[in-house]
DRENKEMI-898943 format. One line per field, with one value per residue (C-alpha): residue in one letter; x negated, y negated, z negated. Coordinates in Angstrom, 1 decimal. Layout:
BEGIN
rest	(a  ...)
c1	(X  ...)
c2	(Y  ...)
c3	(Z  ...)
//
This chain:
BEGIN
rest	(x  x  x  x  x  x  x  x  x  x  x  x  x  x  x  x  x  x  x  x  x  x  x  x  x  x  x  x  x  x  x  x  x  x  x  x  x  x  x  x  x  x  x  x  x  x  x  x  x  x  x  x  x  x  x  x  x  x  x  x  x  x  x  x  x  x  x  x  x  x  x  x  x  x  x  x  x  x  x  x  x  x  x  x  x  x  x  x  x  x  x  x  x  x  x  x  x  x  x  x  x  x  x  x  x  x  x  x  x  x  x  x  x  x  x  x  x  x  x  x  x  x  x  x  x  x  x  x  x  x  x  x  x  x  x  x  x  x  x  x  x  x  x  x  x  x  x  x  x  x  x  x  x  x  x  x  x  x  x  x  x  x  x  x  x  x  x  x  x  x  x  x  x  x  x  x  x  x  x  x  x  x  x  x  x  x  x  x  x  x  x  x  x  x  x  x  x  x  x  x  x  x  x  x  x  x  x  x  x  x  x  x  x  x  x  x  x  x  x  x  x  x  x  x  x  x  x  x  x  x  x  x  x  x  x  x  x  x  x  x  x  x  x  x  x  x  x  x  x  x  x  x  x  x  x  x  x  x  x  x  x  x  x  x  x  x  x  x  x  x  x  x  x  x  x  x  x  x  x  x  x  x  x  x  x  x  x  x  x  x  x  x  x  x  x  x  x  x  x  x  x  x  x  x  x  x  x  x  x  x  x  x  x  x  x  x  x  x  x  x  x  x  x  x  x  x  x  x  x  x  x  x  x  x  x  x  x  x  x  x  x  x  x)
c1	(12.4  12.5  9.5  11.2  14.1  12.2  10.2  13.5  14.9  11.9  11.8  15.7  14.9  12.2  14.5  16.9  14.3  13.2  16.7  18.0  14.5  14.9  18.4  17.4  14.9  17.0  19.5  16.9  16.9  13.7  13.5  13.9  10.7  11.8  10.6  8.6  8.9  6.3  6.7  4.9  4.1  4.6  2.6  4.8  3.4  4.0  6.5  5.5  5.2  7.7  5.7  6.4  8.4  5.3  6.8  7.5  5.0  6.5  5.3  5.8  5.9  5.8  6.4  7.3  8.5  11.7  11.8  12.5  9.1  9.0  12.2  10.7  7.1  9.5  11.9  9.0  7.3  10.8  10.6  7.0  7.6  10.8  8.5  6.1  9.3  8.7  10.5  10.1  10.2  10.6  9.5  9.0  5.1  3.1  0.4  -2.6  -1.3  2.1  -0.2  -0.4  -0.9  2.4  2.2  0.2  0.4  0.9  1.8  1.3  2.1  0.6  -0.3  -1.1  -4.3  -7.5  -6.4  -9.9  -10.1  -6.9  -8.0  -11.3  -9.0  -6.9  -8.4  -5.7  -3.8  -4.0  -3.8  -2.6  -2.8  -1.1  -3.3  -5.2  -7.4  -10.8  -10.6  -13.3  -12.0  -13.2  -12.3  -8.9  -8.0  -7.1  -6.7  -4.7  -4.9  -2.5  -5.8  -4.4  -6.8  -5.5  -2.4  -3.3  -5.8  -3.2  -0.8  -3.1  -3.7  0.4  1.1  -1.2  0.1  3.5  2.5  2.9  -0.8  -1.6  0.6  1.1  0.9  0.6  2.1  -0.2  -0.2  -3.2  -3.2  -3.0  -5.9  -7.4  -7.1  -7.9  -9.5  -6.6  -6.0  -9.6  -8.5  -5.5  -7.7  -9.8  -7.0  -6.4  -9.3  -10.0  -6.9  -7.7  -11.2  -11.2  -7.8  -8.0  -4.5  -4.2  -2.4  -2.9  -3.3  -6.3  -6.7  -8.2  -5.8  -3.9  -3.6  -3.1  -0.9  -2.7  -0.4  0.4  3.3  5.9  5.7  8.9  10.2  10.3  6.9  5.9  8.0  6.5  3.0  4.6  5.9  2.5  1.7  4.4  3.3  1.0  3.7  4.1  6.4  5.7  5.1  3.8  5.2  3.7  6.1  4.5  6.5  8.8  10.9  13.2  14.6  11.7  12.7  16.0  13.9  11.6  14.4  15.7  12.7  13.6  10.7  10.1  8.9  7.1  5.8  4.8  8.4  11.8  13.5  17.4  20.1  20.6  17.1  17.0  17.4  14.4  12.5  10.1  8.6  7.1  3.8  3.2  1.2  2.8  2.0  4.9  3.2  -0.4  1.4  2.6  -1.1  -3.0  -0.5  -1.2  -5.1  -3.5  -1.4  -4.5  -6.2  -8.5  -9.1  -9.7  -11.5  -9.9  -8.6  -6.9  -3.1  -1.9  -0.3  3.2  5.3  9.2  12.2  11.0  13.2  13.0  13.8  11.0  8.3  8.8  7.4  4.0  3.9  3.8  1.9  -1.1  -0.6  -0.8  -3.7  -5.3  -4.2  -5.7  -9.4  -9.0  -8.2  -11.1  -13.3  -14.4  -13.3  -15.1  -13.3  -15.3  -14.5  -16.0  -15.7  -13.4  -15.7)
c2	(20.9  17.4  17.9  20.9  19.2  16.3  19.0  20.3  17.5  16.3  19.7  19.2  15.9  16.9  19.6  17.5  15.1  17.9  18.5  15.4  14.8  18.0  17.0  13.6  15.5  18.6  15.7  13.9  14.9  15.1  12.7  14.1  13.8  12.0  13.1  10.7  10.6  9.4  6.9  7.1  3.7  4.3  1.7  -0.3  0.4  -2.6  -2.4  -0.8  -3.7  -2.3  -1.0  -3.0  -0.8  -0.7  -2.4  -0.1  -0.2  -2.2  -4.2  -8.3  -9.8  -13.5  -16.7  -20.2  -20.6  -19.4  -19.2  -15.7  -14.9  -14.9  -12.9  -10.3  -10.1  -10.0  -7.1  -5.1  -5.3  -4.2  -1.0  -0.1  -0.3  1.9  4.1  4.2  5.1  1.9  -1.2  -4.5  -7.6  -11.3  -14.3  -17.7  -18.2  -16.6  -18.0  -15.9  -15.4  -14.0  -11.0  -7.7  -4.4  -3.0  -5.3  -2.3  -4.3  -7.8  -9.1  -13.5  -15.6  -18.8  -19.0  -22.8  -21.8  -19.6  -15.6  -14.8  -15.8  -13.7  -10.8  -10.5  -10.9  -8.2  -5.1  -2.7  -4.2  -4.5  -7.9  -8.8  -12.2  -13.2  -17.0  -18.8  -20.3  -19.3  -16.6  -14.1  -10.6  -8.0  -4.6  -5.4  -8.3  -7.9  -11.1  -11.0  -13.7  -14.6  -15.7  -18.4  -18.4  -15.0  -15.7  -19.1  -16.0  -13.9  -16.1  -17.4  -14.0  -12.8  -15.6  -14.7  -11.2  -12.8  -15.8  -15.9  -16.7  -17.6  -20.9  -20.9  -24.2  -23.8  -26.6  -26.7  -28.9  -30.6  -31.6  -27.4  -25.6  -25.7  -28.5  -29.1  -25.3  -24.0  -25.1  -23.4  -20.5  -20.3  -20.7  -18.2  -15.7  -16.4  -16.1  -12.3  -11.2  -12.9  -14.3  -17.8  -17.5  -19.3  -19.2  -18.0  -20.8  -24.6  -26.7  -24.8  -25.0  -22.8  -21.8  -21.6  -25.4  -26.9  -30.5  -31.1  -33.7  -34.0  -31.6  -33.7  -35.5  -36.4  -33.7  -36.8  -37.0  -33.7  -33.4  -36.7  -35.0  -31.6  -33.7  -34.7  -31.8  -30.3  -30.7  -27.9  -25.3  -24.2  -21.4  -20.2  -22.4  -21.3  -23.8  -23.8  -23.0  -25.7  -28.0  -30.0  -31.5  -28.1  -30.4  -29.3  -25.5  -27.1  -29.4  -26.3  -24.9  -27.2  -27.3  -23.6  -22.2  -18.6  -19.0  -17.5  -18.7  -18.5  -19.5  -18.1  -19.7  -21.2  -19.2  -21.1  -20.2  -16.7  -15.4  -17.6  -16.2  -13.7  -13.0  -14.7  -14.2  -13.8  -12.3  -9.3  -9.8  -7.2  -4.6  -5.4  -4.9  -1.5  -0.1  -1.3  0.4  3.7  2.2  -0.1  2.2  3.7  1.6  0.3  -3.0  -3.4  -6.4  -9.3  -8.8  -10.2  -9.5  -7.3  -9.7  -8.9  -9.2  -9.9  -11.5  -9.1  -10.1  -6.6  -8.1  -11.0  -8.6  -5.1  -1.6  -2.1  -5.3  -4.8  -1.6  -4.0  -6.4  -4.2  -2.9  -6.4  -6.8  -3.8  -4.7  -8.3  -7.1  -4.2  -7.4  -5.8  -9.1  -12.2  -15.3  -17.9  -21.4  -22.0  -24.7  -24.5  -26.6)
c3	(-132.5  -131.1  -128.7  -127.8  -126.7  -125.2  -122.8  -121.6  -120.7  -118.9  -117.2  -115.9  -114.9  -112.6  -111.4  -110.3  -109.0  -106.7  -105.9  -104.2  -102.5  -100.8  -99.7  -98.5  -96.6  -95.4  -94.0  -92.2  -88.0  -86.1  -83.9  -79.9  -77.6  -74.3  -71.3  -69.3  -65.6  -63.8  -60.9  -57.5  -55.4  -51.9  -50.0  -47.7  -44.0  -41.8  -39.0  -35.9  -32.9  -30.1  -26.8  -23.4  -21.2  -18.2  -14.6  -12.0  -9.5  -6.4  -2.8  -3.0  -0.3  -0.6  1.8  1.5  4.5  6.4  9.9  12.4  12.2  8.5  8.3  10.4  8.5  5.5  6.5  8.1  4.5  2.6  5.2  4.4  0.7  1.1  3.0  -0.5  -2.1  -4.5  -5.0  -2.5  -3.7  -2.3  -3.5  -2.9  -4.4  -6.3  -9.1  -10.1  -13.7  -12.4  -11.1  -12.5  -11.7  -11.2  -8.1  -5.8  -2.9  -2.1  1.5  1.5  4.6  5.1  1.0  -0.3  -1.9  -1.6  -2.4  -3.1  -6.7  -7.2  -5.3  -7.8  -11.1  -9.8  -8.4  -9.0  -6.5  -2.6  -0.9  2.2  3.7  7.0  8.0  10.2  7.0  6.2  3.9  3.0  3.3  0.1  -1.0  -1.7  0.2  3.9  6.0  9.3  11.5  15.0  17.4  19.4  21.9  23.3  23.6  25.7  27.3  27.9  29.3  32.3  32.7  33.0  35.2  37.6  38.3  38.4  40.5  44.7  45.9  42.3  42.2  38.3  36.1  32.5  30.5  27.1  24.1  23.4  19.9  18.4  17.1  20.0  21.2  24.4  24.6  24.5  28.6  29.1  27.6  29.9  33.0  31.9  31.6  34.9  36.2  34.3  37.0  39.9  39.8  41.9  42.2  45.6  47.5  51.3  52.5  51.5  49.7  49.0  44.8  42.3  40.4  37.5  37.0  33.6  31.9  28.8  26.9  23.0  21.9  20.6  24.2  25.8  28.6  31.1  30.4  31.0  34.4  35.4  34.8  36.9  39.6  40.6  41.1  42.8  46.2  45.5  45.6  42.2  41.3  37.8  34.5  31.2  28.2  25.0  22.1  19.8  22.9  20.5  23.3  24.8  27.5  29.5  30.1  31.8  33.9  34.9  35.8  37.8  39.6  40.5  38.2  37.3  33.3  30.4  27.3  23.7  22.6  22.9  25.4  25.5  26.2  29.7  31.3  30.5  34.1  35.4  31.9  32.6  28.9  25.8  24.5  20.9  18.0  16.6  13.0  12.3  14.1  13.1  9.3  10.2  12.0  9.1  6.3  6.1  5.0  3.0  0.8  0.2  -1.1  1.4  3.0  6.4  6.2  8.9  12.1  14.8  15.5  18.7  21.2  22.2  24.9  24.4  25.7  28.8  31.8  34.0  37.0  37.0  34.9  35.3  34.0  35.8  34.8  31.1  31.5  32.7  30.2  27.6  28.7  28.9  25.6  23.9  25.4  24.3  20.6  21.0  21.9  25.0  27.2  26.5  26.2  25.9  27.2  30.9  33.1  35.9  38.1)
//
């Protein structure tokens, strides 16, 4: 009876035993998977280095000095490049590493050192130099050059057609590039017009005649030199423009002088002025563009002469229409001009 008992009650025991576990366990929540959520590295890219808005392309023109002739090389440059339709710019100098190839053409007067080396480092672009210096032409570097020697040529040459019985003077510096030459060179001008240029009436002279004194000579000094002359019946004069001293156009005057030169003349003389003489580096500019713009050198050459300041009355139609004829010959190279003795 007793182990009966005992049985039982270890039966209910167990019962309940069973009973509270499965109610810990029926209370018990499974624990909730959480979602993972995966991360992606996004390399960092570097920040882009901003592009250089490219120059335009434009014509530079480029001089360090100022003087009329200057101003007109400069404006004649500013039309051509307007002509391009690009851009002109001006500016005082110019160093190799300011170069580039947005400059299409560069025009330099008179530069301060040798383009050459530039030129090379810069084939893109078209060089033109306006100088009297050595300076090697190439396949983009053109070199104009003002020859002096015609226009001392040319000007023996005018005064004889505008001379009665070839009594022209020509009043010459002799410290230029010439140097003395340069009074040759006037002779010989002469002498292409007129040959011994031997008057009618005396004194008999071979003309032109020529004063050779240093340019920044006093005028007195150079109508002291004309005065001894005189007696020879002068009636035209040719003065150098490098003549510092402009008292002398006066006294030339005075002496009842027709006169032309390489210079322009004062106000006051203009009716005894028959022309000046020059180098038309302008126009030279404008002949050789079209090539130019193109992309072509045309290697070195010698600037057209000129005539202006043209008095009508003293040097009319005919007169320029031979002169310019001389003129296109001499730059053709189909008149030699080589010094010869006058004796």
């Amino acid at each position: 009876m007793m182990r009966i008992q005992h049985r039982s009650l270890l039966l209910f025991i167990s019962l309940v035993s069973l009973m509270l576990l499965s109610a810990c366990q029926g209370g018990q929540t499974q624990p909730t998977a959480t979602p993972t959520t995966e991360v992606t590295i996004v390399p960092t890219q570097p920040p882009e280095t901003p592009t250089a808005t490219p120059q335009p392309e434009r014509v530079v023109w480029v001089s360090s000095v100022q003087n009329e002739e200057t101003q007109h090389l400069a404006s004649t440059t500013q039309l051509l490049a307007e002509g391009m339709g690009v851009p002109f710019e001006s500016m005082l100098s110019l160093d190799s590493n300011q170069i580039s190839d947005a400059m299409k053409v560069v025009v330099v007067h008179s530069p301060n050192y040798d383009f050459s080396a530039a030129a090379a480092s810069h084939p893109n672009t078209q060089f033109v130099v306006i100088t009297n210096q050595a300076l090697q032409p190439s396949e983009n570097l053109t070199v104009i050059r003002s020859n002096p020697e015609h226009i001392y040529f040319a000007a023996g040459y005018l005064s004889m057609i505008l001379s009665d019985d070839w009594r022209g003077v020509g009043m010459i510096a002799s410290d230029t590039v010439l140097g003395d030459a340069a009074g040759m060179a006037y002779y010989n001008g002469g002498g292409y017009f007129c040959g011994r240029c031997s008057p009618i009436v005396p004194p008999y002279l071979q003309f032109p005649l020529v004063i050779n004194l240093p340019a920044n000579s006093p005028a007195a000094l150079w109508n002291s030199s004309f005065e001894g002359i005189a007696e020879n019946r002068l009636n035209i004069v040719f003065i150098d423009g490098s003549i510092t001293d402009a008292g002398i156009y006066t006294m030339m005057a005075d002496h009842g002088l027709m006169m032309l030169g390489s210079g322009n003349p004062p106000d006051a003389v203009r009716d005894r002025w028959a022309a000046t003489i020059s180098s038309d580096l302008s126009g030279t500019l404008s002949a050789i563009w079209p090539d130019i713009q193109a992309g072509n050198s045309v290697g070195e050459i010698y600037a057209q002469l000129e005539l202006s300041n043209v008095n009508s009355n003293l040097a009319g139609d005919g007169v320029v229409q031979f002169f310019n004829a001389m003129a296109e010959e001499l730059e053709m190279g189909l008149i030699a001009t080589e010094y010869q003795s006058p004796n």
